[in-house]
N, C-alpha and C positions, 0 to 999 in steps of 0.2 A: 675660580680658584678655590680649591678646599683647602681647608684647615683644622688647626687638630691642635690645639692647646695641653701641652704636660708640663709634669716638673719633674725634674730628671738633674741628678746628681752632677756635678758642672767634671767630675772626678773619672765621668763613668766614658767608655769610647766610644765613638760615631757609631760602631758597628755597632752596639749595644742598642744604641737611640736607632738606630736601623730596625732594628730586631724587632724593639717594643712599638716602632710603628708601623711597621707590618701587620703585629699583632692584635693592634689594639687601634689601631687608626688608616687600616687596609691600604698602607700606603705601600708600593710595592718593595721590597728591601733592597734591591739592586739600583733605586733612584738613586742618582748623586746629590748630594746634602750640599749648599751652597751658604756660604758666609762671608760677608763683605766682599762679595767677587773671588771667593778661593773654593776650590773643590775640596772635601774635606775627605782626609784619608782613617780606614776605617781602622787603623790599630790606634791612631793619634787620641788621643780625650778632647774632651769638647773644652777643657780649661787652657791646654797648650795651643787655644786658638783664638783664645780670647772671648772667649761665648761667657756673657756674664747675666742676671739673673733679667728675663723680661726682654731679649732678646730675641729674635725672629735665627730662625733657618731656614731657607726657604728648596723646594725640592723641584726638579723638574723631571718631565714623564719622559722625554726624551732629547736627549741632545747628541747631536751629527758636527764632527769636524769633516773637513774636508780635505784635501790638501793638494793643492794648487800644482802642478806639475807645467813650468814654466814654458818648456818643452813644447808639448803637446797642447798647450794651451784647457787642460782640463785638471 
């Protein structure tokens, strides 16, 4: 697992922290940001989420839902 330690404004939005670690931490910008089990939406700020200082985000490279079609059994 990589990581990437910053300090980053709690004021500032997901997309922002997207941005700057794309930039500066080759993370790719389209990962989804994950916190306490919520997907974090990129207009929201990282404060209306409760991200408080010393906190983790954690990112993953890729994630597949699926969705079950009762029916067809797939």
């Amino acid at each position: 697992m990589r990581r990437c330690k910053v300090k980053v404004n709690l004021e500032s939005s997901v997309k922002s922290l997207q941005t700057f670690m794309a930039n500066n931490c080759k993370f790719p910008p389209d990962e989804p940001r994950i916190y306490k089990g919520i997907v974090l939406k990129g207009h929201r700020t990282l404060q209306s989420y409760g991200v408080k200082a010393g906190h983790d985000i954690y990112m993953h490279d890729c994630i597949y839902f699926r969705r079950v079609d009762h029916r067809s059994g797939f």
